[in-house]
C-alpha positions in Angstrom: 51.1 -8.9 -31.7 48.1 -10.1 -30.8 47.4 -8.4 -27.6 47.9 -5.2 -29.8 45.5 -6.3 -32.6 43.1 -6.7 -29.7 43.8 -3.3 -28.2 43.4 -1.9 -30.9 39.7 -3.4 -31.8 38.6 -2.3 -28.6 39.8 1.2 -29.3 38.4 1.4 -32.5 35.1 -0.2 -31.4 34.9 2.4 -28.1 35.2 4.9 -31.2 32.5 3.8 -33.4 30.3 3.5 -29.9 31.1 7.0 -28.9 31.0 9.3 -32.2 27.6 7.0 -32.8 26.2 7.9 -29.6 27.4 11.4 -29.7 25.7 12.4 -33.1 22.4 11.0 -31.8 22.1 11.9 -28.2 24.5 13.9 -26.9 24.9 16.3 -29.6 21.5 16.6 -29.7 21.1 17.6 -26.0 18.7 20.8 -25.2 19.9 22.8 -22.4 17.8 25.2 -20.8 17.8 28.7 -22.0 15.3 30.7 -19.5 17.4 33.9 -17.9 14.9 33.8 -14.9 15.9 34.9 -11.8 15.0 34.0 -8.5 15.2 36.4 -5.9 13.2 36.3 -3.2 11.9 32.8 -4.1 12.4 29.6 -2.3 13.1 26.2 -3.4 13.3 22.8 -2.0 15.3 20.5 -3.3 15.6 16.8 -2.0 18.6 14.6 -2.9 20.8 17.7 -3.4 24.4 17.2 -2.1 25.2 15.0 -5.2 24.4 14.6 -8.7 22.1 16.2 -10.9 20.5 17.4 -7.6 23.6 19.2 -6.8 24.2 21.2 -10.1 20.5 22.0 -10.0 21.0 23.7 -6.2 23.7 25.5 -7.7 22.1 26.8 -10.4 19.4 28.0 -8.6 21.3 29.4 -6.2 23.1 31.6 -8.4 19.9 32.7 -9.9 19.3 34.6 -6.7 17.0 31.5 -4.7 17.1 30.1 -1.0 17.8 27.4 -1.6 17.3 24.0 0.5 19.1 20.8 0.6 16.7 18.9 1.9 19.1 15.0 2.6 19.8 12.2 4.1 23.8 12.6 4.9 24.0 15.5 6.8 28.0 15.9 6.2 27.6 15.7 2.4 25.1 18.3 2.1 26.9 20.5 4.5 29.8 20.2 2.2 27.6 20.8 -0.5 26.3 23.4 0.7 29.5 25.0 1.5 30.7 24.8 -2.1 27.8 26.2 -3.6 27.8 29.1 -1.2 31.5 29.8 -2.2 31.0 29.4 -5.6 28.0 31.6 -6.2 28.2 34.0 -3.3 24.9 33.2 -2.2 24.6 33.2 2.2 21.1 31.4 1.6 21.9 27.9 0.8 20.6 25.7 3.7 20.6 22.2 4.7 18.2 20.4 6.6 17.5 16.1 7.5 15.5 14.4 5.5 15.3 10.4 5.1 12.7 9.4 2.2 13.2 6.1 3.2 10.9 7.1 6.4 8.3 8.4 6.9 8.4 9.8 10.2 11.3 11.8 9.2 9.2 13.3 5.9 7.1 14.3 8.8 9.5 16.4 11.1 11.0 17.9 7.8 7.5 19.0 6.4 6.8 20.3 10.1 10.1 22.3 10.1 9.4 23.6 6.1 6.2 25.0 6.9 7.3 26.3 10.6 10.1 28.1 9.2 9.3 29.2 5.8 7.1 31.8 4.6 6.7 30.3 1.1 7.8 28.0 -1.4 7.9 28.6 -5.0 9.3 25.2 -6.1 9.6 21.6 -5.0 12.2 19.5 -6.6 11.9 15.6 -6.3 15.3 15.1 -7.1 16.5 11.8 -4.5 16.0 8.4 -6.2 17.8 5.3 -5.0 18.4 2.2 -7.6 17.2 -1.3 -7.6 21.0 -3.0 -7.5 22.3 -2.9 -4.6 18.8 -2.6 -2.7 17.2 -5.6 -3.7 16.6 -6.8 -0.2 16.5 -3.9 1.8 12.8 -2.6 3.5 12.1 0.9 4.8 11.6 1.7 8.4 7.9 1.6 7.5 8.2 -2.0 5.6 7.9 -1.0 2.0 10.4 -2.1 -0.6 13.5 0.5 -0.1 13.4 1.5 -3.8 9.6 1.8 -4.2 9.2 3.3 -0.5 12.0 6.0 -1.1 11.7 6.7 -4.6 7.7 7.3 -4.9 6.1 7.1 -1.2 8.5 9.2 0.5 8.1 11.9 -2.4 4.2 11.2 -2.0 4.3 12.2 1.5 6.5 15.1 1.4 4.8 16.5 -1.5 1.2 16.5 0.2 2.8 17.8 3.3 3.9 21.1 1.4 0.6 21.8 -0.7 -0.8 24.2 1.3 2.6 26.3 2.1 2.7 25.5 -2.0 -0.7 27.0 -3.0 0.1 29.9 -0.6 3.4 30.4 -2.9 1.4 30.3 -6.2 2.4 30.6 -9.0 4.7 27.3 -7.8 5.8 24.0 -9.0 6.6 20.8 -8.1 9.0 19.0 -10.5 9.2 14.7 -9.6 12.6 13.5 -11.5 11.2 10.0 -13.1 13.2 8.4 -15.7 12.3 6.3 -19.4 13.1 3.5 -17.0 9.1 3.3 -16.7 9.1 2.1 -19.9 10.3 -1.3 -19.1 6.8 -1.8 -17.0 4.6 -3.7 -18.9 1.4 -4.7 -16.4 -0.3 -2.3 -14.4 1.1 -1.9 -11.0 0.0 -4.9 -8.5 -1.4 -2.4 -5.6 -2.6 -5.0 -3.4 -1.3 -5.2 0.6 0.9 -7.7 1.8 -1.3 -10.6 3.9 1.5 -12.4 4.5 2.2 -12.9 8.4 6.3 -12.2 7.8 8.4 -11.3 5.3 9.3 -13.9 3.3 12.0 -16.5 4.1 11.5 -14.7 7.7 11.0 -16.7 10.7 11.1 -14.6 13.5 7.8 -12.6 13.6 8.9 -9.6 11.5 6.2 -7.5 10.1 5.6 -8.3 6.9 6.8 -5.9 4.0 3.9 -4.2 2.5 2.8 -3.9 -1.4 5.2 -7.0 -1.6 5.1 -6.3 -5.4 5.9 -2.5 -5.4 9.5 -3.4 -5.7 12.1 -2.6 -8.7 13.2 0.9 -10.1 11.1 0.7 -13.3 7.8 0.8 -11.3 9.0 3.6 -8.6 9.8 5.5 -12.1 6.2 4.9 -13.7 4.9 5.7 -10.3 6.4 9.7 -10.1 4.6 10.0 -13.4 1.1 8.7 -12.6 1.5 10.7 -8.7 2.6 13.9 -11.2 -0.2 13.4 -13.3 -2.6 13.0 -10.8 -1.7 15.6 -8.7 -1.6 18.1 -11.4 -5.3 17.3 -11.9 -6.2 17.6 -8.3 -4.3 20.9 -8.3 -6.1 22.2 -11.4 -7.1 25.8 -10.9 -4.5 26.7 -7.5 -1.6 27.9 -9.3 0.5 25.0 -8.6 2.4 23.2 -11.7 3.2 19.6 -11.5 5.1 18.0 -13.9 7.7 14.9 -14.4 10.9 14.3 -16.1 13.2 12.2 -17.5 16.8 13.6 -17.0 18.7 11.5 -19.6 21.2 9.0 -18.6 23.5 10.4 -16.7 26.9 9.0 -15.8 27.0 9.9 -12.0 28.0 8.9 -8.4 24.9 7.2 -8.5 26.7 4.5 -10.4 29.5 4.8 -8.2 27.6 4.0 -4.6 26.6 0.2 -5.1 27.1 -2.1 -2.9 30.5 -4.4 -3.0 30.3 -8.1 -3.6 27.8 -7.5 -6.3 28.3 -9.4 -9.5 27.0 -5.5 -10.9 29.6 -4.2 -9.5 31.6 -6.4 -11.3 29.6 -5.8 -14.6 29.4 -1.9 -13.7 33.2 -1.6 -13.7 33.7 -3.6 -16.2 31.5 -1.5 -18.7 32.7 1.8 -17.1 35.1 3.1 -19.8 31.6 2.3 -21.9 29.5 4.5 -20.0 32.0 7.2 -19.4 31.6 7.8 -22.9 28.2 7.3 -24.0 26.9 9.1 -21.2 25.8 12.4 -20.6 27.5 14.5 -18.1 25.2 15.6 -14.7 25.7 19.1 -15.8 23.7 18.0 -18.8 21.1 15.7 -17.0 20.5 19.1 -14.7 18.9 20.7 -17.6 15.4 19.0 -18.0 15.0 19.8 -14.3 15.7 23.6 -14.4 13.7 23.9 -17.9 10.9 22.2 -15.6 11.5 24.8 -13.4 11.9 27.8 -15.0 10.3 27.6 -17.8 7.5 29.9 -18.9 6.0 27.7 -21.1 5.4 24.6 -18.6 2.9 26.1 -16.3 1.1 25.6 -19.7 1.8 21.8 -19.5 0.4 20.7 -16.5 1.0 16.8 -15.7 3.2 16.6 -18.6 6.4 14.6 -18.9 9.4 15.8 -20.1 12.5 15.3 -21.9 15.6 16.7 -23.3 13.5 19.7 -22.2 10.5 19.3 -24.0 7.4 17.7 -23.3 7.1 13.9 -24.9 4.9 11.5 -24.5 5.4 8.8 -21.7 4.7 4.8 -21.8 0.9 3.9 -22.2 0.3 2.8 -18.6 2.1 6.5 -17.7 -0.8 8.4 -19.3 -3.2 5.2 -17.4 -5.7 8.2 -15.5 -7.4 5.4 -13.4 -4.5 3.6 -12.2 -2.8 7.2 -11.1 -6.2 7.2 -9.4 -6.0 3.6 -7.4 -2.1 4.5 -6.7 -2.9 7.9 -5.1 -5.5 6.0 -2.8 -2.9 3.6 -2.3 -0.5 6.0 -1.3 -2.7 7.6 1.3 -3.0 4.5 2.8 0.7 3.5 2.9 1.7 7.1 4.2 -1.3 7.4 6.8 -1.9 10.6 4.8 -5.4 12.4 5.7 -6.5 14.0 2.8 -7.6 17.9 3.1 -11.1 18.7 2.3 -9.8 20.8 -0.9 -8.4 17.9 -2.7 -10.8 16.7 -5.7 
């Protein structure tokens, strides 16, 4: 009798959760209304055999685009690729290698991009790694794996582009952030590591670099403050950059942490939770296509977005200097030489 009683406060409490959540956020959900079409336009998408990346690709790509995956695992985009093909009849979904996580590879992708393509009209900065799961990890260039992939891989590849971008103009470059940045409360520690190895390390290995460019939160406020700054250096070009918060999407994101994590644990524990409350990644797609398709954002430039509208981000995401001091950071980090027509 009592293992019932229980069952049936959980139930009733899931209930109360869900109907709750649902009047507030997901009822309220915008979706993206523009009827554009994209013939003869090209898009980059990175991250996009999974996810909100993946419905975005296939959206595009039944708006008319060529569409590129650009990813890490060759074999998922492929199959991504595949699917999308069948299911929108469009030949010109293509996959090529691309590892945020370093730097040399952003390289040889960028080189292929602009050796192969006559233009591109938009640049999606879909991939994103999270902090569980990674906590340890370094890039092959000795950055924080979260921090590294999530904003200096996108840095690079981004840069890389601008000029096959400016040749496309009118063209965009969306950067998927999250209200994650929110949880930042200091501005961003930029100084280099000093430190002889990493720490806790005793054989001689190179030391990981902006040791306190670490979590998810601050990769997040990061794509905000390189949107915002890039939209002022591109002021004039034709090139709209903006950011984006897709909503909080229950995805295989969730699903890809590492074992023998006490989240794990937690993560399937709550799972039944966050199935419910939720939104779907066909609904966390929709920022990212009102981004860019909409009419009305190339009037927004550096703005951050939401439930596909423009909303104002944290106070250190609207910080102008410190999007400044992280761009010169980021050259740095990436060994990127800036062009003579960047402000």
């Amino acid at each position: 009798m009592e293992l019932i009683t229980a069952i049936i406060i959980i139930i009733a409490t899931l209930a109360v959760l869900y109907f709750r959540h649902y009047k507030k956020h997901i009822a309220s959900r915008r979706y993206c209304r523009s009827n554009a079409s994209l013939e003869g336009k090209t898009v980059v998408i990175t991250g996009a055999n999974s996810g909100i990346g993946k419905v975005t690709a296939l959206d595009l790509a039944r708006r008319g685009a060529r569409v590129i995956l650009a990813c890490r695992n060759l074999q998922k985009a492929e199959d991504a690729a595949k699917e999308i093909k069948t299911r929108t009849g469009n030949s010109e979904v293509v996959v090529r290698h691309l590892d945020l996580a370093r730097l040399q590879s952003v390289r040889e992708f960028a080189r292929k991009i602009n050796e192969e393509e006559k233009k591109l009209d938009i640049l999606i900065n879909n991939a994103g790694i999270p902090e569980f799961g990674h906590e340890g990890d370094v890039t092959k260039d000795n950055f924080h794996a979260v921090f590294g992939t999530n904003h200096f891989g996108h840095f690079l590849l981004t840069n890389l582009l601008l000029d096959l971008l400016k040749k496309s103009a009118p063209s965009r470059v969306v950067t998927v952030s999250s209200n994650a940045h929110e949880r930042v409360r200091s501005s961003l520690d930029l100084s280099r590591a000093v430190d002889a190895r990493r720490p806790g390390r005793t054989d001689g290995a190179a030391p990981v670099l902006y040791p306190h460019l670490r979590d998810y939160a601050q990769s997040k406020l990061a794509n905000i403050l390189f949107s915002r700054e890039l939209a002022r250096r591109l002021e004039s070009t034709g090139v709209t950059s903006v950011s984006l918060h897709p909503g909080v999407v229950f995805s295989s994101w969730w699903l890809n942490m590492k074992v023998n994590s006490v989240r794990t644990l937690v993560y399937y524990i709550n799972c039944p939770i966050m199935w419910l409350t939720f939104i779907d990644e066909e609904a966390g797609a929709q920022t990212t296509l009102h981004c860019a398709l909409d009419e009305s954002v190339s009037q927004l430039p550096g703005r951050y977005f939401a439930n596909c509208a423009a909303e104002q981000p944290s106070e250190l995401a609207r910080d102008d200097e410190m999007a400044r001091r992280l761009w010169d950071v980021s050259c740095q980090a990436t060994a990127l030489e800036e062009t003579t027509n960047m402000n």
